[in-house]
C-alpha positions as MATLAB code, in Angstrom:
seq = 'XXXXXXXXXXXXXXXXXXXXXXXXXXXXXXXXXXXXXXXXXXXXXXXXXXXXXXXXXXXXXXXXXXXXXXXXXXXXXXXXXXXXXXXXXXXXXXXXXXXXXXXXXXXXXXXXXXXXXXXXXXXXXXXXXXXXXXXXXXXXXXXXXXXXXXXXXXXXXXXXXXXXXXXXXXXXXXXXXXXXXXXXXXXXXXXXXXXXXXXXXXXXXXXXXX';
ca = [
     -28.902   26.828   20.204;
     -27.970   29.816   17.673;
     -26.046   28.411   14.483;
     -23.873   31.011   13.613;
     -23.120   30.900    9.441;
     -20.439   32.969    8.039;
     -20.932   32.451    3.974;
     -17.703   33.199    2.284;
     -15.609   32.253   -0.509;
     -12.390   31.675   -1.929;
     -10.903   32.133   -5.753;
      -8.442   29.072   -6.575;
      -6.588   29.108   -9.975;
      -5.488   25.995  -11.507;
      -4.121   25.869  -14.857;
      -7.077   26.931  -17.140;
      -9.590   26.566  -14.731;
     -11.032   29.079  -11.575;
     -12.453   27.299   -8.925;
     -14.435   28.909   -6.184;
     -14.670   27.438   -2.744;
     -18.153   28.749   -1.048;
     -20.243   28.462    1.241;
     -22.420   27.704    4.157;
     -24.120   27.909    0.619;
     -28.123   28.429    1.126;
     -30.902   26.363   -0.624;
     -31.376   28.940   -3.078;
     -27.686   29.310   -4.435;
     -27.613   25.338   -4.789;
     -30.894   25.117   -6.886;
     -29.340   27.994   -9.519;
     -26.031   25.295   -9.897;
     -25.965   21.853  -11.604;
     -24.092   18.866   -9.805;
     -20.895   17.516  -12.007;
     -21.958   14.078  -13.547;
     -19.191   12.230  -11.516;
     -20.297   13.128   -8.288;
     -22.075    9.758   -7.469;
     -20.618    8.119   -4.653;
     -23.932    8.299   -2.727;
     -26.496    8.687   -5.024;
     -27.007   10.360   -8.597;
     -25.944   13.996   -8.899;
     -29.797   15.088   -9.279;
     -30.967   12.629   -6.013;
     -27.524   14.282   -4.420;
     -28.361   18.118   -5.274;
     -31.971   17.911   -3.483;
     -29.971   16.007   -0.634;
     -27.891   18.420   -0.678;
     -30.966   21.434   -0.996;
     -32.369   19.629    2.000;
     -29.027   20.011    4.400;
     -29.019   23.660    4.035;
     -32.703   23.806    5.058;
     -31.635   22.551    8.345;
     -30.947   24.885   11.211;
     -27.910   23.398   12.230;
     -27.016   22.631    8.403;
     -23.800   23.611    6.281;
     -22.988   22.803    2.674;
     -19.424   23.575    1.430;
     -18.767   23.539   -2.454;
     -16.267   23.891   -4.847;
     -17.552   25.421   -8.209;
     -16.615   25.787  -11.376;
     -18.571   28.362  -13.157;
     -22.169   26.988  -12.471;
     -20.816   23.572  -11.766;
     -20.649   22.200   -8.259;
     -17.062   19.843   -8.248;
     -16.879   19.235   -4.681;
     -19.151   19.315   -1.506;
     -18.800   18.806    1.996;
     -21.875   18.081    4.485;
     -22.320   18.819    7.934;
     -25.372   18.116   10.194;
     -26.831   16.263   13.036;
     -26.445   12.851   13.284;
     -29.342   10.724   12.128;
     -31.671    9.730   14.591;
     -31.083    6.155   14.330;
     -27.162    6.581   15.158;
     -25.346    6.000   18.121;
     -23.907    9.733   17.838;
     -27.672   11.267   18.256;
     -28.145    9.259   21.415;
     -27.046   11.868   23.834;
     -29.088   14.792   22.139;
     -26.454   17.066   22.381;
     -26.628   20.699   20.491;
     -23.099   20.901   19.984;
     -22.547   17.651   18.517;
     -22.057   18.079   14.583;
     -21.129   15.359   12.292;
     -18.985   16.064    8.811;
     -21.393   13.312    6.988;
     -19.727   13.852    3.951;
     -17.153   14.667    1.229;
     -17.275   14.277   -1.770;
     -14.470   15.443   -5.100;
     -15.644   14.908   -8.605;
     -13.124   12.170  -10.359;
     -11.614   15.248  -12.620;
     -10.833   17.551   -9.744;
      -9.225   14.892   -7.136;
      -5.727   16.435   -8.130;
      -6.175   19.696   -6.682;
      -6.345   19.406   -3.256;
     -10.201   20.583   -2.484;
     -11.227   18.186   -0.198;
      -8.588   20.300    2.185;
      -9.506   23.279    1.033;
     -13.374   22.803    1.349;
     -12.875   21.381    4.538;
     -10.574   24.438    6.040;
     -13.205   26.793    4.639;
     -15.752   25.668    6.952;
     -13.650   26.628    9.724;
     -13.764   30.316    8.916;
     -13.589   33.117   11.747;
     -13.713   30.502   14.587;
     -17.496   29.666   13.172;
     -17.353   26.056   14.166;
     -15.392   26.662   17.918;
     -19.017   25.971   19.891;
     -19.346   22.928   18.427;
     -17.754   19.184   18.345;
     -17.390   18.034   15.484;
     -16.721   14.554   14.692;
     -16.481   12.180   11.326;
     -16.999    8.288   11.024;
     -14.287    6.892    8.527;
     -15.673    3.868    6.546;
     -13.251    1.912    4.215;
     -16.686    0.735    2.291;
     -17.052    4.308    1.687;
     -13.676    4.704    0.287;
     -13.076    5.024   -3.354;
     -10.293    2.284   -3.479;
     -10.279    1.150   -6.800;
     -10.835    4.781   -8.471;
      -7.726    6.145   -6.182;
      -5.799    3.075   -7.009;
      -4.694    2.962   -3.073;
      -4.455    0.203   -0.551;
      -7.099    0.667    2.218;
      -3.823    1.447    4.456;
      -2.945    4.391    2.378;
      -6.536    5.673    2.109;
      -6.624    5.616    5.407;
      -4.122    7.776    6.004;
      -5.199   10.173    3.544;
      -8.003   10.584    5.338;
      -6.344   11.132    8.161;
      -4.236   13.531    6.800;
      -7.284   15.406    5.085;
      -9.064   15.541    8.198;
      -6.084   16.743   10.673;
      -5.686   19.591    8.338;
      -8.496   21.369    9.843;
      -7.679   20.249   13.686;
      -9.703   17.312   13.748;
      -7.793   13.971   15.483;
      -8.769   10.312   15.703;
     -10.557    9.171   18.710;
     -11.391    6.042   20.543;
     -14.383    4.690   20.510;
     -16.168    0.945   21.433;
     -18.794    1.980   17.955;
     -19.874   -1.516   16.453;
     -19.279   -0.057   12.980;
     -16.286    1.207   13.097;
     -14.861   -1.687   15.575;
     -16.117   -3.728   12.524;
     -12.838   -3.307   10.232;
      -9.262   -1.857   11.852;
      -9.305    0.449    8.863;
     -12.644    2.476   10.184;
     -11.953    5.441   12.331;
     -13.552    8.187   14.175;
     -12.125   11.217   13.558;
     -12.922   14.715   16.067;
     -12.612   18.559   16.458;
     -13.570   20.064   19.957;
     -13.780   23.833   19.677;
     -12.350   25.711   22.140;
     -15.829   26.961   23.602;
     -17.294   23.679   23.983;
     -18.185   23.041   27.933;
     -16.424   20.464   29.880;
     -20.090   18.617   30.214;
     -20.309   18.507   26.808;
     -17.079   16.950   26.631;
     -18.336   14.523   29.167;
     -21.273   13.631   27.559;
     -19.721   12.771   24.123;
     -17.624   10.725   26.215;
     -20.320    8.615   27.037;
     -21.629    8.623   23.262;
     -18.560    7.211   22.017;
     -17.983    4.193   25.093;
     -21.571    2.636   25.555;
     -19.806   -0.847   26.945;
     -19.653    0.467   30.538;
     -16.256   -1.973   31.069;
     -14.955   -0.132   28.241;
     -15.635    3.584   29.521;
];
């Protein structure tokens, strides 16, 4: 399958401060930029640049970032799903998963999480794909946000509708686990019906369930 990437970017002016939104970003524009020291939610911001590096090395891979000047504030991930995941199982082509998002503490105010997450929408890029997103409350940055799980929840929801995407049933151990845990999807408008059918059967593995 052909991954079509459009790079683009947006200016964003806030206050004192001119924030770029880029991206698919490639390997090479990642290694000239330097990770902001609170991005650690899933590793240290070194370990998460060469994660990060390794993403946009993949065929199917796309890194969204907000930068400011030569820092990277923000990123968003999308891929395959690993191997060992449920999601994988039906090797579908068309099957992308948003793994991540992540804001630096400083820049939560302004609203980039949407705004990287719109980007990567750009000129009907992602319309051949589905595109789907496993919430975890572990994941969540509850006591940094100050919010209940409830209202983190729906933030996420919120975040993630703004670029079509919609919750979605599914019999997943992991995110049956907790009644805060979602799955969140996006099927663009030139995705087949079988492809459609087979994500059905991805997301119900309990036959009495599908």
């Amino acid at each position: 399958m052909e991954h079509i990437k459009i790079p683009h970017q947006q200016e964003l002016k806030f206050k004192d401060k001119t924030i770029y939104i880029e991206g698919p970003v490639s390997s090479a524009e990642l290694r000239e930029l330097t990770m902001h020291e609170h991005l650690v939610a899933f590793r240290e911001p070194e370990e998460q640049q060469k994660a990060l590096i390794e993403i946009t090395d993949l065929p199917e891979g796309r890194i969204i970032i907000a930068r400011n000047e030569n820092i990277v504030v923000g990123y968003v991930t999308f891929h395959y799903a690993d191997e060992l995941e449920r999601w994988s199982k039906g090797n579908m082509e068309d099957l992308i998963e948003l793994g991540a998002i992540e804001v630096a503490f400083p820049y939560r105010s302004y609203g980039l999480g949407k705004k990287m997450i719109q980007h990567a929408f750009f000129e009907n890029q992602m319309e051949n794909y589905i595109v789907f997103t496993t919430e975890y409350y572990w994941h969540w940055d509850l006591k940094g946000s100050g919010l209940s799980v409830w209202d983190y929840r729906k933030m996420m929801e919120r975040l993630m509708e703004s670029a079509g995407m919609t919750w979605y049933a599914t019999d997943d151990p992991e995110i049956c686990s907790h009644p805060a845990n979602c799955l969140m999807v996006r099927i663009g408008k030139n995705v087949p019906m079988s492809s459609e059918e087979k994500f059905d059967k991805v997301r119900f593995q309990r036959r009495f369930m599908y």
